[in-house]
N, C-alpha and C positions, 0 to 999 in steps of 0.2 A: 482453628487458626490457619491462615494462608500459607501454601508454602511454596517456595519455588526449587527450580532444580539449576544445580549449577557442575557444569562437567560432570551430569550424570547422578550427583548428591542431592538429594531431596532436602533440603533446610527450613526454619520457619522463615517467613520472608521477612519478619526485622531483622537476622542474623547475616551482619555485613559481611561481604565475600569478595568486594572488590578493593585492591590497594591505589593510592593514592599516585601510583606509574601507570598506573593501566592505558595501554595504547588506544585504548578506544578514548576513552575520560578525555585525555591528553590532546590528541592528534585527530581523532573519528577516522581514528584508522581499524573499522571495523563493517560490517554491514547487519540490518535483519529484515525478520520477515512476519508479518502480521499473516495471522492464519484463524479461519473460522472452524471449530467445532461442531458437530452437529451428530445428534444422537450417536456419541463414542466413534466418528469419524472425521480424519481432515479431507475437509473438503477442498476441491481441486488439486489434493496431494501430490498426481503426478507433475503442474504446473511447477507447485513448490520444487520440486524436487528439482525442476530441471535449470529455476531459476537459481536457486542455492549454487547447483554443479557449476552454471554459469558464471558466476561470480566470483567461487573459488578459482576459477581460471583464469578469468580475464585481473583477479587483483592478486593472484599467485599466491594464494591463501592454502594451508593445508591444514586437516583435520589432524589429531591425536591419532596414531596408530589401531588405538582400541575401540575407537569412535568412526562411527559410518551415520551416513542419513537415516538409515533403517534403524538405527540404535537412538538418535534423537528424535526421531518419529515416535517411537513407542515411549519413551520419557515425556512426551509430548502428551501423548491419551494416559501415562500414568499421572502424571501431574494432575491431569484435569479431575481425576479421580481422586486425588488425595484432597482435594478444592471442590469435588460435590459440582463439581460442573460439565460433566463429559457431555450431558446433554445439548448444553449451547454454551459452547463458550466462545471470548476473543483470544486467542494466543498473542503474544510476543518473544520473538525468538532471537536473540539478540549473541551476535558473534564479534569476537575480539580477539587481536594480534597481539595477544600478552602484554607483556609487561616492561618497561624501561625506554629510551631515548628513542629520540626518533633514528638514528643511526642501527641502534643496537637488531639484533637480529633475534628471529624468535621462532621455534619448530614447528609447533602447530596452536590453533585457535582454542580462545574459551569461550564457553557459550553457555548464557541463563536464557532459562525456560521460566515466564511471566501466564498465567491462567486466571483471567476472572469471568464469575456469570456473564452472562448475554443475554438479554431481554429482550434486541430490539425485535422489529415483526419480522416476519418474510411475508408480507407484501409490501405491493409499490406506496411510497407515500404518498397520501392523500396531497398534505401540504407543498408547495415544488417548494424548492430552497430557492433563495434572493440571496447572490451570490454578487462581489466585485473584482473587481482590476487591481491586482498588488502589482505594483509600477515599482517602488523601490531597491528592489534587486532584481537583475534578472541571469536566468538560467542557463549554461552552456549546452552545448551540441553533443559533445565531445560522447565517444564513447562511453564512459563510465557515467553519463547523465540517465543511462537507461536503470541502473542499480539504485536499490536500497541502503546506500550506504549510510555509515552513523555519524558524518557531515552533514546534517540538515536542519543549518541553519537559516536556509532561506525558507524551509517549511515552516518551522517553528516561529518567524519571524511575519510570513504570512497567515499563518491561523491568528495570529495575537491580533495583526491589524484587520481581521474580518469579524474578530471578538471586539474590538473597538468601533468600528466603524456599526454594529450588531449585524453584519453578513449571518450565511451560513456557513458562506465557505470563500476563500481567494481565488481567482485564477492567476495563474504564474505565467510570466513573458519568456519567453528566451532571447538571448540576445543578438536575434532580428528584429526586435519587438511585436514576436507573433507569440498566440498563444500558444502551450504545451499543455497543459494541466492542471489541477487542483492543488492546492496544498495536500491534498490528502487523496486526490483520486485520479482516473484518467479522465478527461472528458470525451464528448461526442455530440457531434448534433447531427439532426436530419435536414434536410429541403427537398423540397418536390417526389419524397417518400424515398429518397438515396441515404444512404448512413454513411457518415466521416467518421474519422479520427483522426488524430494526428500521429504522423510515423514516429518512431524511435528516433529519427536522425533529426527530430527537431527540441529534442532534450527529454522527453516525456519519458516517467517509469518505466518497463516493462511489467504493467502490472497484470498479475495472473488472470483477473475476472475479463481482462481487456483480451485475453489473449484467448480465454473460453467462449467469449462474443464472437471473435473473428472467424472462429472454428465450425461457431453452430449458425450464421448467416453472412448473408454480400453486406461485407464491408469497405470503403475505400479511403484510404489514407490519402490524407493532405492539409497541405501549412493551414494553417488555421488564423488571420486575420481577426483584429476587433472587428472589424466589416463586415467580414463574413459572417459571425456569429449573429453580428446584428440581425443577419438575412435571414438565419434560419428559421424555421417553420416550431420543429424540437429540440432541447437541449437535455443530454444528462448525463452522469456523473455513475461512476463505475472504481468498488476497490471491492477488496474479501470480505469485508466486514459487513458493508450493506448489499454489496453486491450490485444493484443500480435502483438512484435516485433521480428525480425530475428535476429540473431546474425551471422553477416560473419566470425568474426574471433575472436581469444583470444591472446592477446599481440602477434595479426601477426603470430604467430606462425601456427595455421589450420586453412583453410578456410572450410565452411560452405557452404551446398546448402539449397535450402528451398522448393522441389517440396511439400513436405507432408506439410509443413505449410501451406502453399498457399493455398489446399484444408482443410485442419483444420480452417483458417482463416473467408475464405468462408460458411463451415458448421456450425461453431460455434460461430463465433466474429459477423458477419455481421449482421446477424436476429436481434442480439440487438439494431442496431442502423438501422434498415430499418422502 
């Protein structure tokens, strides 16, 4: 039977553990963080780490006294152990500002530890994803647009409309109507063999795989235009879980090659999981 861990407590995971105040439920006044397993390892742990510290500061979030990152990390590899999955698995790590009003004030965070298998491959997909345009809401700039917070209803909102429209994925506008992101990852494309992204101050996650790219080759950040993607040569898509995916096309409209991915994939993605 699955179990999860909650402030430390390992439980069966039907055994409810949140009440019906819970700041997060209520408000998403809370944040988390999707993390890959990989033979009884988190991988890019240090990123995690630094993004967690980040967030606790910039949303004046504090931990239980008794609770450090180094004590949720290792409930983290135990869990996945108690789940038969240390080998490969997806984490969800999900933090909460207690309990009651939105007024009301509260000492430090709760946090459940979620663990299931992971199957997908570590290699590059064969397939590119056919990906579109979520136009319906778009994303701020502001500061706190770079977090994981558990406000994400324009996420949830864009995965359903690329479920309907049969996308693989959204991309999200921010509100210059340029692009930012995936529902679910950061993007990037190439031209004339240069790699883009889009900076932080144009709404996009700070997501950890985006930030281990930038680390291990020439990157250059910039707004990202419908226009410009049209231009490019390559497009692809980057979070923890897959780590990077190709994008063949956008609403059908350009197709996509992937020679430089393929060796980016190889350079960069693979060592992590070898």
């Amino acid at each position: 039977m699955p179990h999860i861990c909650y402030n430390g407590n390992f439980v069966d995971a039907q055994h409810p553990v949140l009440l019906a105040d819970n700041r997060s439920y209520r408000y998403g006044d809370g944040f988390f963080e999707t993390i890959r397993i990989f033979r009884g390892n988190i991988v890019l742990e240090a990123y995690h780490r630094t993004r967690i510290e980040t967030t606790l500061k910039l949303l004046q979030y504090k931990l239980s006294p008794l609770t450090t990152i180094d004590t949720i990390f290792k409930n983290i590899l135990e869990l996945c152990r108690y789940n038969h999955c240390e080998d490969s698995a997806r984490v969800r790590l999900s933090f909460s500002n207690g309990n009651g009003a939105i007024f009301d004030t509260h000492q430090h965070l709760d946090y459940i530890i979620e663990a299931w298998p992971l199957n997908t491959s570590n290699a590059l997909n064969k397939e590119g994803l056919k990906v579109g345009i979520f136009t319906d809401m778009k994303k701020s700039c502001d500061t706190y647009a770079q977090l994981k917070t558990a406000s994400a209803l324009i996420y949830s909102v864009a995965a359903r409309t690329a479920t309907i429209n049969s996308w693989d994925d959204s991309l999200i506008l921010n509100q210059h109507d340029r692009i930012c992101e995936s529902s679910i990852a950061n993007i990037f494309w190439i031209k004339d063999k240069k790699i883009y992204t889009t900076p932080l101050t144009e709404g996009c996650i700070n997501g950890v795989m985006r930030t281990h790219l930038m680390q291990s080759v020439s990157i250059t950040e910039s707004i990202c235009t419908q226009e410009q993607l049209k231009q490019a040569d390559e497009v692809f898509l980057t979070n923890a879980i897959k780590g990077m995916v190709w994008v063949q096309s956008i609403e059908s409209i350009t197709q996509y090659s992937n020679f430089i991915i393929q060796e980016l994939y190889c350079d960069c993605i693979q060592p992590l999981f070898a």
